[in-house]
DSSP file (Angstrom, degrees, kcal/mol; ACC not computed):
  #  RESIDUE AA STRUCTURE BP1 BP2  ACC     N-H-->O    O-->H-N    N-H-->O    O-->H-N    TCO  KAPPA ALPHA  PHI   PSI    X-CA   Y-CA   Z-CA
    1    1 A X              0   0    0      0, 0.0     2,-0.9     0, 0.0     0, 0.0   0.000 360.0 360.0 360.0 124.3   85.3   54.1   60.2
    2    2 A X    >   +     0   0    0      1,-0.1     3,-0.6     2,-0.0     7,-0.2  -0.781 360.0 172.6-103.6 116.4   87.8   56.3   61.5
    3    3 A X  T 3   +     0   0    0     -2,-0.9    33,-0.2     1,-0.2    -1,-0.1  -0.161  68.4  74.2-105.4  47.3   90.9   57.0   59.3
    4    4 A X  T 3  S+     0   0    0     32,-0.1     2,-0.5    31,-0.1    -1,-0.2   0.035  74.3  90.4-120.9  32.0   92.7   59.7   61.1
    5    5 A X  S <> S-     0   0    0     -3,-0.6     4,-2.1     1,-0.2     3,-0.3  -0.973  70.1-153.5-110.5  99.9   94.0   57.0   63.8
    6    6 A X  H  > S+     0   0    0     -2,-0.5     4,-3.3     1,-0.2    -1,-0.2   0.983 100.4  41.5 -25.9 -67.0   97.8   55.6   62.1
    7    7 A X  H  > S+     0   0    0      1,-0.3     4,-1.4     2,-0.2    -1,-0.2   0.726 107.8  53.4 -66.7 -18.0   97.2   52.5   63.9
    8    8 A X  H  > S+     0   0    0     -3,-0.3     4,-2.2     2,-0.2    -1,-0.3   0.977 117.7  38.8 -77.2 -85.7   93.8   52.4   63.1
    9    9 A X  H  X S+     0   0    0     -4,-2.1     4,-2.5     2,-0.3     5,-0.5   0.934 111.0  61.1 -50.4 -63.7   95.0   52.8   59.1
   10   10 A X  H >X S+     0   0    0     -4,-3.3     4,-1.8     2,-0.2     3,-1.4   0.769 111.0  41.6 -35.6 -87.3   98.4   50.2   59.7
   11   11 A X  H >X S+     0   0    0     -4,-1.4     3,-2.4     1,-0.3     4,-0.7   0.742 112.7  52.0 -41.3 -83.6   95.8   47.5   60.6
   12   12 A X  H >X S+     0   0    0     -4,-2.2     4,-2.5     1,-0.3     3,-2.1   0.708 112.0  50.0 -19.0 -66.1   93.3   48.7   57.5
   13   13 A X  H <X S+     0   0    0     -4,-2.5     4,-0.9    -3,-1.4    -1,-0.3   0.820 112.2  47.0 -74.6 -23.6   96.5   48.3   55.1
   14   14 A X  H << S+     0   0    0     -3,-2.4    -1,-0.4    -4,-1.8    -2,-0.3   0.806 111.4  45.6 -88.0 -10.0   97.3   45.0   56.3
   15   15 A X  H << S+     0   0    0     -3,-2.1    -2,-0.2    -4,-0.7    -3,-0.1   0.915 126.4  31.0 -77.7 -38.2   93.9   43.5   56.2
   16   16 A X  H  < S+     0   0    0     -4,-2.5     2,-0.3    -5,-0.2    -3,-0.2   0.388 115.1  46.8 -82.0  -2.4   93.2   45.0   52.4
   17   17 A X  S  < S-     0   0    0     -4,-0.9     2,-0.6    -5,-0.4     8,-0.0  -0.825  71.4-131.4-141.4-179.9   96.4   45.2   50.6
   18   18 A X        -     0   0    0     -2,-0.3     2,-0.7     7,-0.0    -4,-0.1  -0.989  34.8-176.3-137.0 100.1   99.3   42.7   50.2
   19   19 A X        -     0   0    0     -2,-0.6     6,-0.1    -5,-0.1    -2,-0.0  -0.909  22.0-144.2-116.8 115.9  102.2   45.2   51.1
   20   20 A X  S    S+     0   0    0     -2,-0.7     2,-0.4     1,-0.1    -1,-0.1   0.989  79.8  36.4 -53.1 -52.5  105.9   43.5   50.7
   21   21 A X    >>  -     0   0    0      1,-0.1     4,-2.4     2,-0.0     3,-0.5  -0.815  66.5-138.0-118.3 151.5  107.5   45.3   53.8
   22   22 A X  T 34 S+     0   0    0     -2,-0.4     4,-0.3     1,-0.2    -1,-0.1   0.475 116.4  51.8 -63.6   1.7  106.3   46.6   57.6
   23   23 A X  T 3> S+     0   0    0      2,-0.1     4,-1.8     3,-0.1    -1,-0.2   0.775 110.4  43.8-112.6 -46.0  108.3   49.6   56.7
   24   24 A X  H <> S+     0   0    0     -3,-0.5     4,-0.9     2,-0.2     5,-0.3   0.775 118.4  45.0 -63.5 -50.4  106.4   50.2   53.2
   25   25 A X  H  X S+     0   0    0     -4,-2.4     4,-4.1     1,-0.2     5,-0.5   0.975 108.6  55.5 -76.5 -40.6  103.0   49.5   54.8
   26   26 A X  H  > S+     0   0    0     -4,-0.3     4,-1.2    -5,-0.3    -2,-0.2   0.889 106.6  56.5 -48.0 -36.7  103.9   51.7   57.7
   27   27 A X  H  X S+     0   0    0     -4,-1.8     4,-3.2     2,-0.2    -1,-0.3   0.865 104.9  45.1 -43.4 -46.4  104.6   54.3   55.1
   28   28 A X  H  X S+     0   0    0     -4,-0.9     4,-1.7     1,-0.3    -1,-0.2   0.918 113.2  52.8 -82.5 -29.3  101.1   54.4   53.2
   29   29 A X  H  X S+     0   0    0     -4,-4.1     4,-0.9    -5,-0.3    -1,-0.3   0.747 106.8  48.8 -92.6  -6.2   99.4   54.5   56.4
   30   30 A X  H >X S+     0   0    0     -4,-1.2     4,-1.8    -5,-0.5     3,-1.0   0.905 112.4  51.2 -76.3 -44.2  101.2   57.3   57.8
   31   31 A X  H 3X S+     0   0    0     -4,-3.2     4,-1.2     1,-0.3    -2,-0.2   0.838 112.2  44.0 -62.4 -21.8  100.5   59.0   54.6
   32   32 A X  H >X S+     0   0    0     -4,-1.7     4,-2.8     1,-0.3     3,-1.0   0.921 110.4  55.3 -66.9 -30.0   96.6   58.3   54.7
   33   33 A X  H <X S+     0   0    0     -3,-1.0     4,-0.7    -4,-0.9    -1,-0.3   0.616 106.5  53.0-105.8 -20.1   96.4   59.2   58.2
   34   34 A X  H 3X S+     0   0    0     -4,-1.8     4,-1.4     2,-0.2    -1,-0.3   0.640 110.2  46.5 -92.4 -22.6   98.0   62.6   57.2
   35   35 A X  H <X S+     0   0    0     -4,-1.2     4,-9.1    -3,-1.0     5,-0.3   0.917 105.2  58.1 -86.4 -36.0   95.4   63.4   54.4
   36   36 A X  H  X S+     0   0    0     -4,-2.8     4,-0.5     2,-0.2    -2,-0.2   0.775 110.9  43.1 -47.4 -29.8   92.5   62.6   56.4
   37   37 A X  H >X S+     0   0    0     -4,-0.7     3,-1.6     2,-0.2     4,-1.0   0.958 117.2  47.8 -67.6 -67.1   93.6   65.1   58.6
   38   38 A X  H >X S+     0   0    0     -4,-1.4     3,-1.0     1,-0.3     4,-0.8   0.957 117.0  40.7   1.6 -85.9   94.3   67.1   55.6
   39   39 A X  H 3< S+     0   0    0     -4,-9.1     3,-0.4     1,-0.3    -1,-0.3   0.667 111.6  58.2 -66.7  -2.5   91.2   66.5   54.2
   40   40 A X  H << S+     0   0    0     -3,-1.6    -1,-0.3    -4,-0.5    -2,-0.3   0.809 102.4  61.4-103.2 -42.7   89.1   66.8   57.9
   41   41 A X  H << S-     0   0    0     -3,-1.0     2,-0.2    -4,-1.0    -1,-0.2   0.418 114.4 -17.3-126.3 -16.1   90.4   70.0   58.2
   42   42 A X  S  < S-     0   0    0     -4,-0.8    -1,-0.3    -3,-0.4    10,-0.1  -0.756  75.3 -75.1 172.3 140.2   89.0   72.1   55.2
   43   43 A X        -     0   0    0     -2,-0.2     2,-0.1    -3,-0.1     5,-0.1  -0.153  51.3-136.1 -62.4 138.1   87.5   72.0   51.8
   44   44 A X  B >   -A   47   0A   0      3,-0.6     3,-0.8    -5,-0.1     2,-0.8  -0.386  41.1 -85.3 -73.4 170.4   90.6   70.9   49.3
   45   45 A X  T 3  S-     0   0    0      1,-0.3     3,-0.1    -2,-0.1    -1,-0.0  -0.782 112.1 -13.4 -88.3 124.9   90.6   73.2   45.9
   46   46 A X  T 3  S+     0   0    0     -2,-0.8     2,-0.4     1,-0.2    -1,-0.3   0.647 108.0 125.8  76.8  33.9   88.1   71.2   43.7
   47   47 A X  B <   +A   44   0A   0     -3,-0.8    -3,-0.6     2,-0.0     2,-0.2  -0.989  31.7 173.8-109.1 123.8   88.2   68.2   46.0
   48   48 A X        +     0   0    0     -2,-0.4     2,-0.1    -5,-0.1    -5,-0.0  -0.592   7.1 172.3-139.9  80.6   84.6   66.9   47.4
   49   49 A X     >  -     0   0    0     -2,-0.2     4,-0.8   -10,-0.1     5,-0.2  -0.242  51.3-106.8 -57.0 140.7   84.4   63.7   49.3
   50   50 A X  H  > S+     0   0    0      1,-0.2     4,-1.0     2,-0.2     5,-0.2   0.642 118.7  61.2 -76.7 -18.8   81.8   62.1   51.1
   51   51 A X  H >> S+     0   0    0      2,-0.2     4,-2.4     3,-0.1     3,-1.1   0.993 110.2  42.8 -61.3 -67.6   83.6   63.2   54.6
   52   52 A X  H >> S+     0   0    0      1,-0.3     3,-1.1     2,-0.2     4,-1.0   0.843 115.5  53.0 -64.3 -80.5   83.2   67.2   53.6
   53   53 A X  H 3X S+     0   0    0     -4,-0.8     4,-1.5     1,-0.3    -1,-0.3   0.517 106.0  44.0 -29.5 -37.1   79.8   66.4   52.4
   54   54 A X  H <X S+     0   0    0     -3,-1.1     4,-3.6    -4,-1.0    -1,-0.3   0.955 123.3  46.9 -82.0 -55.0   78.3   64.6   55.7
   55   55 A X  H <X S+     0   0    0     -4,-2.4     4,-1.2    -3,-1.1    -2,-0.3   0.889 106.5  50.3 -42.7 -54.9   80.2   67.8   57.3
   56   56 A X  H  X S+     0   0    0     -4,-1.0     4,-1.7     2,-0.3     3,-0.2   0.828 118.1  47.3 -76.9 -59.3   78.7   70.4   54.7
   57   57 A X  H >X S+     0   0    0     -4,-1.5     4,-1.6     1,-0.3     3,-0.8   0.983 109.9  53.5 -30.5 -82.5   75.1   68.5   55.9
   58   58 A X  H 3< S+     0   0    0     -4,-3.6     3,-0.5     1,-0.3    -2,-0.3   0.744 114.4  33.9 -34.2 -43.8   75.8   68.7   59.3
   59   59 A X  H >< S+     0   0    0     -4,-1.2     3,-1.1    -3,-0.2    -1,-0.3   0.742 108.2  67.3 -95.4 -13.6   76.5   72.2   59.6
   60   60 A X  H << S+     0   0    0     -4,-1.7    -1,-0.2    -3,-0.8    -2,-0.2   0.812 107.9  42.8 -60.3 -21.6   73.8   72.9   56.9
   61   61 A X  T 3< S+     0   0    0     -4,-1.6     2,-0.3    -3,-0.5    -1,-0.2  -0.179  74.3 140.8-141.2  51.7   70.8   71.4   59.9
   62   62 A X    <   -     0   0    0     -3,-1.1     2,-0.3    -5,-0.1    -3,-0.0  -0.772  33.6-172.6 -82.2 134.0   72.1   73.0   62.5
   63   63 A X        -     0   0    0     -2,-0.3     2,-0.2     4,-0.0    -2,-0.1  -0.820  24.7-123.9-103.0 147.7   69.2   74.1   64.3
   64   64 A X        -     0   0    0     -2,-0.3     3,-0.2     1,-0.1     0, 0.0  -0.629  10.8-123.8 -82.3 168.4   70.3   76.6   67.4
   65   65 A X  S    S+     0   0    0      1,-0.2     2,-0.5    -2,-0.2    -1,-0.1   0.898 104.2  16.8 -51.3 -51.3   69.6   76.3   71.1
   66   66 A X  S    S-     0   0    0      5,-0.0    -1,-0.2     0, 0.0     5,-0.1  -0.935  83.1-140.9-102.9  74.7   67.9   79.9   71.2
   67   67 A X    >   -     0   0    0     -2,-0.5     3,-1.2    -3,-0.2     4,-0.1  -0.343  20.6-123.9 -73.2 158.4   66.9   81.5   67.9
   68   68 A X  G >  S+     0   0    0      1,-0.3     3,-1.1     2,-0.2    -1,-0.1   0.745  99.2  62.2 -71.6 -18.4   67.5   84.6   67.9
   69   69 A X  G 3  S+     0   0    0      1,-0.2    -1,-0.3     4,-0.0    25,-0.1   0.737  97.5  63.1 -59.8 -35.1   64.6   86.2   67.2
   70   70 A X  G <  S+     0   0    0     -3,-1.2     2,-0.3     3,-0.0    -1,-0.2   0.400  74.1 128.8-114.1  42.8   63.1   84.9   70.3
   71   71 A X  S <  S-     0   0    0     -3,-1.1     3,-0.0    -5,-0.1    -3,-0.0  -0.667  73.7-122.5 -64.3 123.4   65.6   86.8   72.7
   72   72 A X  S    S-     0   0    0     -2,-0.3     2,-0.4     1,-0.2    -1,-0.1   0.790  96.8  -5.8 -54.4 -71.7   64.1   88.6   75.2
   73   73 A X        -     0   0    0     22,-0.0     2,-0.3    23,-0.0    22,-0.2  -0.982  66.8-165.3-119.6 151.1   66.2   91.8   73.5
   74   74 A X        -     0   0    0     20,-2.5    22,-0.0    -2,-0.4     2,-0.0  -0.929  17.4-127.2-149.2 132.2   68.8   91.9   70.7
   75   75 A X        +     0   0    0     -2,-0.3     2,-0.2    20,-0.2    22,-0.2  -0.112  29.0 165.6 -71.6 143.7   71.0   94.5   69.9
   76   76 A X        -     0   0    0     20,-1.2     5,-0.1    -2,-0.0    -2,-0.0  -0.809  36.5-105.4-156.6 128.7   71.6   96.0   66.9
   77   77 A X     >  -     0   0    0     -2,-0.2     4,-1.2    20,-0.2    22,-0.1   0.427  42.1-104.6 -36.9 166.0   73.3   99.3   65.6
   78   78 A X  H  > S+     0   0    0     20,-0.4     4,-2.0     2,-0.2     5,-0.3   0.867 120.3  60.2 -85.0 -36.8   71.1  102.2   64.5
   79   79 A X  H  > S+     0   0    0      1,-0.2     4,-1.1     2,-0.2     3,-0.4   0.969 109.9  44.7 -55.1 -34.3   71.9  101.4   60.5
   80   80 A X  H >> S+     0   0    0      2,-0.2     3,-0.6     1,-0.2     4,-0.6   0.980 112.0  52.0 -57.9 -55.3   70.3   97.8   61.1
   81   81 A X  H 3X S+     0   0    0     -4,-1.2     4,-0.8     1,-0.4    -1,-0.2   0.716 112.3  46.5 -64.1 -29.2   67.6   99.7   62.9
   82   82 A X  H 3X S+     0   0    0     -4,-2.0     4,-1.8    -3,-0.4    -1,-0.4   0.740 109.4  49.2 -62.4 -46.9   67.2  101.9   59.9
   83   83 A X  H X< S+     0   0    0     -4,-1.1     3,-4.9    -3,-0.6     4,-0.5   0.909 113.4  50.8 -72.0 -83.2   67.1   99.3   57.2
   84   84 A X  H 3<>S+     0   0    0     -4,-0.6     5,-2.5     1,-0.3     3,-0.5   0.424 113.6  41.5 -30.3 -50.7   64.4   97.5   59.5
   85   85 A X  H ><5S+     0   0    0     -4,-0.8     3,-0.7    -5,-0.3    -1,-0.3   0.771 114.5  55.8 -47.6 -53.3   62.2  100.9   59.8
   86   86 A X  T <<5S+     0   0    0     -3,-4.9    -2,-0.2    -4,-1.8    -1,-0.2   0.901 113.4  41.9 -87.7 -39.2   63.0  101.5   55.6
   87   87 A X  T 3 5S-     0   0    0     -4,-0.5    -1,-0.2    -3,-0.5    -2,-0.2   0.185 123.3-106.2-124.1  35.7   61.4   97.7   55.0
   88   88 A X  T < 5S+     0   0    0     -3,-0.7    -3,-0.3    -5,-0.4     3,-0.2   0.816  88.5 115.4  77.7  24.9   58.5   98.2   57.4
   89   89 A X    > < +     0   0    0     -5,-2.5     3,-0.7    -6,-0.2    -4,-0.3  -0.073  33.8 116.2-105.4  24.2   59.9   95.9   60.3
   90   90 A X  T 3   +     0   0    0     -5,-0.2    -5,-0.2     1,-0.2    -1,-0.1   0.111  54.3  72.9-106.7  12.3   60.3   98.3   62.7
   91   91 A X  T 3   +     0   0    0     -3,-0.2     2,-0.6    -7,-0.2    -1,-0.2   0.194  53.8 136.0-124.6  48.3   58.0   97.2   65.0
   92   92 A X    X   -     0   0    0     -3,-0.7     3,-0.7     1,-0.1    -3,-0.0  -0.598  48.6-145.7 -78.1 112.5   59.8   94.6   66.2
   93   93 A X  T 3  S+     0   0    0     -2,-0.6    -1,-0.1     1,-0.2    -3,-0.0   0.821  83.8  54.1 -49.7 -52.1   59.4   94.7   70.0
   94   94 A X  T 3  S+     0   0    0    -25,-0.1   -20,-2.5   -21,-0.1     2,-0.5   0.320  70.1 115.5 -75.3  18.7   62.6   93.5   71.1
   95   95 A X    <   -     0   0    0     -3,-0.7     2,-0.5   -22,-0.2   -20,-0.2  -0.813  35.1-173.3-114.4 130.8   65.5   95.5   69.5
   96   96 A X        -     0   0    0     -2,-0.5   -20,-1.2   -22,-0.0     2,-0.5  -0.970  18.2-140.8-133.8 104.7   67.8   97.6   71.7
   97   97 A X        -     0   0    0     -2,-0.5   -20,-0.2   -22,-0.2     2,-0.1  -0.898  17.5-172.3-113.8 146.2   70.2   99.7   69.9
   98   98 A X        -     0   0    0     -2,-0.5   -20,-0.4     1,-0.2     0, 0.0  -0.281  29.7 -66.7 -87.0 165.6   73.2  100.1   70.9
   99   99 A X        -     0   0    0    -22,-0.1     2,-0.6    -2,-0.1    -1,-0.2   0.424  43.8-109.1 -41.2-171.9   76.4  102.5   69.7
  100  100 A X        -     0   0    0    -23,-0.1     2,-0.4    -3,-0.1    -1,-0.1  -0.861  34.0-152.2-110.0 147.2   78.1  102.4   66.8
  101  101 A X              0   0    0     -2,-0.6   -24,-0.0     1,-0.1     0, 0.0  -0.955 360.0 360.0-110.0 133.0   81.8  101.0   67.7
  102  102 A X              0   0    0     -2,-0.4    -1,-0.1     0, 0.0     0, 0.0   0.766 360.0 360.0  87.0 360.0   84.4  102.2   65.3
């Protein structure tokens, strides 16, 4: 069900609720259609809804197209290149470092 469609929401409040005026209902469904958007848009402070959750899921098992590890080379600064070396990874075939920016 998508509730960040007004008319979508108008229709919702008139099958489920008993609203006295078209003006009244029009009201409550603007207002839903403005938190779902609201809430679609970013965790609220200490609010956790089954929408952020199925989001929070989604983005937890995201697989990528490409991992990165098995890029033909990938760059990495000479401190990475250090740390790698210091915890015995440093013979990792593919890493091409680049300058330092900055």
């Amino acid at each position: 069900m998508c509730l960040e469609n007004f008319h979508t929401n108008k229709c919702v409040c008139k099958e489920i609720s008993i609203i006295p005026s078209n003006n009244l209902r029009d009201k409550v469904a603007g207002d839903v259609t403005h938190l779902m958007k609201w809430i679609q848009r970013g965790p609220g402070r200490g609010v956790s809804i089954r929408l952020q959750e199925e989001e929070r899921e989604r983005r937890k098992n995201y697989v990528p197209h490409v991992s990165a590890p098995d890029q033909e080379t990938m760059e990495i600064d000479p401190d990475t290149k250090d740390m790698l070396k210091f915890w015995d990874f440093g013979s990792v075939s593919n890493l091409q470092v680049s300058l330092q920016l900055g």
